[in-house]
N, C-alpha and C positions, 0 to 999 in steps of 0.2 A: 309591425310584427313583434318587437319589444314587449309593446301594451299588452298584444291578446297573451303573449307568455305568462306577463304578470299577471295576468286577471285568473291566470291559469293556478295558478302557485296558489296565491289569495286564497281561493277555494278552495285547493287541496288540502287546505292548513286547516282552516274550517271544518273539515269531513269530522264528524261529532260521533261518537260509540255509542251503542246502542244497550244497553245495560237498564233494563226494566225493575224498577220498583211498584209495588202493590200497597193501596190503603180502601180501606173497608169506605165506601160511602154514606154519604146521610139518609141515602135514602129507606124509607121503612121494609120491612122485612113483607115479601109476598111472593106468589110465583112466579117469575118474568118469564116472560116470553121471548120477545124481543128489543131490537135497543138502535140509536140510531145516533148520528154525531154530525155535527158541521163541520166544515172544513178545516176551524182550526181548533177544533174540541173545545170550545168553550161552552157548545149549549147541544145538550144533549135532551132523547128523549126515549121512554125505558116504558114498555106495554105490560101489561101485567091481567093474572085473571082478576076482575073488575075493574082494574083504577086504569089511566094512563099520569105518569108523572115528568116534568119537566126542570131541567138545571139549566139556568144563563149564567154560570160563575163555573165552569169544568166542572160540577156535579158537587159544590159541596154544600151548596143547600139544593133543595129540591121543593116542589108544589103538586100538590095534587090539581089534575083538571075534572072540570065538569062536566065530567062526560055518561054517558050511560053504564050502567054498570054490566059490563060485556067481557067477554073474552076476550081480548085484545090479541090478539096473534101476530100482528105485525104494523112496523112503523121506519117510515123515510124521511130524510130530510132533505131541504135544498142546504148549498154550499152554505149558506151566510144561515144558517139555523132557524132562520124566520118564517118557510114554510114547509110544516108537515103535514104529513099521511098515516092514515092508521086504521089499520082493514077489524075487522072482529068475525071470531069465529061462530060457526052453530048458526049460519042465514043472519049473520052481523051485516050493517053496514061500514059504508066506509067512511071516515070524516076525514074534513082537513082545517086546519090553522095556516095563518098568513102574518101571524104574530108571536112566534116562538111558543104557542101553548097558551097563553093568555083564555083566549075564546076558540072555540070548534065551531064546525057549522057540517052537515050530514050533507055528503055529496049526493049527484043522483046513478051513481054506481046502485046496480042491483041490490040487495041484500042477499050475502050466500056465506061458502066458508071460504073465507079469506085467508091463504098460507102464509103470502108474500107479497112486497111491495117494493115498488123501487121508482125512485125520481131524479129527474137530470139535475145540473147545477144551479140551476135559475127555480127549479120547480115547475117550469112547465109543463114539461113533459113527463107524465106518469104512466107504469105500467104496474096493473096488478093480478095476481095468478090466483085463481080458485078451484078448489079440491073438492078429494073426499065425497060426501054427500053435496056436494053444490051442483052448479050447470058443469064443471069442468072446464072453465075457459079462461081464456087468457084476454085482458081488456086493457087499453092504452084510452089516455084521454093526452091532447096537446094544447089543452089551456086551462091547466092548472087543476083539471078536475070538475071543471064548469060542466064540461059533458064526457060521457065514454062509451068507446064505440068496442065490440069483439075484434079480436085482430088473429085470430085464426077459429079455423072451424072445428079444429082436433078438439074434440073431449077425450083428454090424458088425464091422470092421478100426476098433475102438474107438485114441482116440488117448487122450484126458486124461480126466481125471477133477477135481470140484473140490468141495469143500462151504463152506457160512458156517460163521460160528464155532461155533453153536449147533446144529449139524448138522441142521436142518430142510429148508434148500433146497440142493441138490446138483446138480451139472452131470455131462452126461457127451458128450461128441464123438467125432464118428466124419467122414468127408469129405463136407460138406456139411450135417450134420445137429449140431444142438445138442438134446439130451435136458434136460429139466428136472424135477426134482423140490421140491415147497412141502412136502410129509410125510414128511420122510426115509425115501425112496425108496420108500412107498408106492404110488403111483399116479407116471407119468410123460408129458410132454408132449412131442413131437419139432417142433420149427418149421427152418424152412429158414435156414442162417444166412448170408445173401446181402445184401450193402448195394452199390446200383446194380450190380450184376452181377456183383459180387467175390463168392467164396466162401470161405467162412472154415473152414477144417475145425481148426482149433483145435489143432495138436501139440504146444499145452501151453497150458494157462488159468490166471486165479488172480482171487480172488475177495476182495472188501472184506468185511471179518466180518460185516456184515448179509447179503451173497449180493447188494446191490443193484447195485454196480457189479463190469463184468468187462473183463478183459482177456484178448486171445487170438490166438494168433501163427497163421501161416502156412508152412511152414518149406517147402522146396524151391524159396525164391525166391520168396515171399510177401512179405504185410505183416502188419501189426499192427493187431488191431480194436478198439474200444472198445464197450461197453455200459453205460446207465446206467438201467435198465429190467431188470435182472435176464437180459439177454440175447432180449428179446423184439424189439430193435432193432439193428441194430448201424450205425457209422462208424468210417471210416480212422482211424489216429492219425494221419496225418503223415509218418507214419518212410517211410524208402524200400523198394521193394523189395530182398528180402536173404535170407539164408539165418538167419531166425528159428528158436533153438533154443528158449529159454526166456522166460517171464515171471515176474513179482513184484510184488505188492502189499500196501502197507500196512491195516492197519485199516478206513482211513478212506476207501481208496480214492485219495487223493490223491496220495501219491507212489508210480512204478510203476518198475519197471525192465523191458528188453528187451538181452537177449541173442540173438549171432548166430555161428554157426558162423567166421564170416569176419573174427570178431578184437574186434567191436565190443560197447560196453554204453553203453546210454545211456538217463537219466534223465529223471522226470519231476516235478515240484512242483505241479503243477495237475493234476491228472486226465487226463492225456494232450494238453490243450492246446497245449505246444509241449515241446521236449525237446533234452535237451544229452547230446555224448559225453562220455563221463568216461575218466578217465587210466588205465582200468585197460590192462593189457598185450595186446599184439593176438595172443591165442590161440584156438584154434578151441573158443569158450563151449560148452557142453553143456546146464548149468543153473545159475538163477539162485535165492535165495529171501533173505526179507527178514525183520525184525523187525517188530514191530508198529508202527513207530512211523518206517517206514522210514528210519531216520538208519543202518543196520546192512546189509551186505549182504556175502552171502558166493555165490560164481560158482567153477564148478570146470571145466576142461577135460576133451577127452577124444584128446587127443593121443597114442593107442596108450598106451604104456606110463609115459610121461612127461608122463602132465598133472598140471597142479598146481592147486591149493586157494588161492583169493585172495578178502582179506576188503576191503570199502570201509565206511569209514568218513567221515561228514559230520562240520565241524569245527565244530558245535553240537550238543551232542544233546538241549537241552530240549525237550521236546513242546510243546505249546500245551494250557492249560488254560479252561475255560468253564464258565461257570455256566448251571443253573438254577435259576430261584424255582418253591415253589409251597408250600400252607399256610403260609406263614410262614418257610419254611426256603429254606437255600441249598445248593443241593446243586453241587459242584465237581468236573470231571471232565476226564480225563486218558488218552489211549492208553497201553498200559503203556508207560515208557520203558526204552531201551537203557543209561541210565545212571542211578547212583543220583539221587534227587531227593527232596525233601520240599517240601510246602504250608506254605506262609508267610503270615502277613496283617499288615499293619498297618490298623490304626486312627487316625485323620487326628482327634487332640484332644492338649493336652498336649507330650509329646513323642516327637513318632512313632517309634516303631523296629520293623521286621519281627521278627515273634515265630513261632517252627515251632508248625502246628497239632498238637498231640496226638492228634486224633481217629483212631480207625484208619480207615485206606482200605477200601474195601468194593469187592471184582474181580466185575466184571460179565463174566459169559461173551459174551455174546451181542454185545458187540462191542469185546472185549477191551480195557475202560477199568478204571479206576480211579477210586474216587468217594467223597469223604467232604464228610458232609452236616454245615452247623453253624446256628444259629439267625440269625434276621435281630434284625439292630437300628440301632437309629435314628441311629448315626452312619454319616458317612462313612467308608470303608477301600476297602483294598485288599487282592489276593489276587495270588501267582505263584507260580513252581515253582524253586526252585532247588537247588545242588547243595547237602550239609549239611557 
């Protein structure tokens, strides 16, 4: 009981402020559309009308890819940044990479208008949402994009698309209606997603790697909704009404970001409970996407021809780490973080000094932690994360 207090404290000590700073990126000035980030922000990838471009260094150099020169409307990634997705608009197709951007290769996803994308932690599992002038349908592939099947029959004016890390429970919105799937995208649930009379059609969502908590905008002068029920409930954030373009969520759900056509980004540390603007520049946001561990966020404009690519960075980026016991063991765990770190313990006998645990870390997909398991014993210690 000693131990799990201390492992308790450790962590508390650790709990890192959230304080965002803004720097203008390398990447060249164009319309973005969309934008997408791996788990621990270090490789990012930003769609734009014609190009698609690619960062493996947190976005401060950048590549142009080979890609057709399309509308790019939308882009996903898996955890580890190495496979993306990227729909194109106007009867685009869809392409994917299996190497951070390096090469594309044209899936055999129909050619239509592609809104939205979204893919589980590993990449295998994708779901993507078509509008507008297209068939109107919502299509999931569960191997990588090799193949993709319809996964409902509704032709809606679909807006977002979302899935958990584990790509089991997947969302999908259209004006007024939130879609849900627990089987990836086997079978699906439609509920009305209205809290005291507001309607929430969702023109961009984002989802905490379990699928439990969701966040979900309103754009043409909307607001900002929360869910912590997996979307079977929903309440305001708080934020005002605004011209909501984007959302972002951590892991854990706890920290979120909202983007707005009208210049603004502003943050969250609590689950949506209360929220600050941040210093990024007042441009007309497009989209927003975050690292696991939301101390990372990268927001691109769509300012005709001349929007730009901006990275924020919080000036802590420890995660917070926590224990559990059970058989005898302590198993420790951690959101991936956006900066290197290693597990540390001391042991409170003798002459205490923090020693780096050796044990390898062990990546939990299903809600992008990191977890290394060591024996219990009978003294007091301690555990934290620091840098090496």
């Amino acid at each position: 009981m000693k131990l799990l207090s201390a492992i308790f404290v450790a962590s508390t000590i650790f709990t890192s402020a959230y304080a965002q700073s803004w720097t203008l990126s390398g990447a060249p000035m164009n319309r973005w559309f969309s934008v997408a980030a791996s788990a621990d922000g270090a490789k990012l990838v930003v769609a734009s009308s014609g190009k698609i471009y690619t960062s493996t260094n947190s976005g401060d150099t950048w590549r142009s890819n080979s890609l057709p020169a399309l509308q790019w409307q939308c882009v996903a990634s898996s955890a580890d940044g190495s496979r993306l997705v990227a729909g194109a608009w106007k009867g685009g197709p869809i392409y994917l990479s299996t190497n951070s951007g390096a090469t594309w290769t044209e899936s055999s996803a129909p050619n239509n208008y592609w809104c939205s994308v979204a893919s589980s932690a590993d990449g295998v599992k994708l779901i993507a949402a078509a509008t507008d002038a297209g068939d109107q349908h919502i299509y999931i592939s569960t191997n990588s994009g090799t193949t993709w099947s319809q996964a409902l029959t509704n032709r809606l004016y679909w807006y977002a698309v979302g899935s958990s890390a584990d790509g089991s429970k997947l969302v999908a919105t259209s004006p007024g209606l939130l879609y849900s799937s627990t089987n990836s995208g086997v079978t699906w649930t439609a509920s009305i997603t209205s809290s005291n009379g507001y309607s929430i059609p969702g023109n961009s969502i984002a989802l905490s790697a379990d699928g439990s908590k969701i966040i979900a905008v309103a754009g043409g002068g909307g607001a900002v909704y929360l869910s912590r029920d997996s979307g079977n409930t929903w309440a305001p954030s708080g934020l005002s009404f605004a011209n909501w373009t984007s959302v972002a969520s951590s892991a854990d759900g706890v920290r979120l970001a909202a983007a707005s056509g009208e210049g603004w980004i502003y943050t969250s540390t609590n689950s949506g409970v209360s929220w600050n603007m941040n210093t990024a520049p007042a441009l007309p946001w497009r989209a927003v996407a975050s690292s696991a561990d939301g101390h990372r966020l990268v927001s691109v404009s769509a300012d005709n021809a001349s929007g730009q690519v901006w990275l924020g960075r919080s000036d802590s980026l420890l995660p917070v780490a926590f224990p559990l016991v059970a058989n005898g063991r302590i198993a420790i765990l951690w959101v991936v973080p956006s900066t290197n770190c290693v597990l540390q313990q001391m042991v409170v006998s003798g002459n205490p000094t923090w020693v780096t645990v050796t044990n390898l870390p062990t990546f939990i997909p299903s809600t992008l932690q990191w977890q290394v398991t060591v024996p219990m014993s009978n003294s007091c210690g301690f555990f934290r994360l620091a840098t090496p």
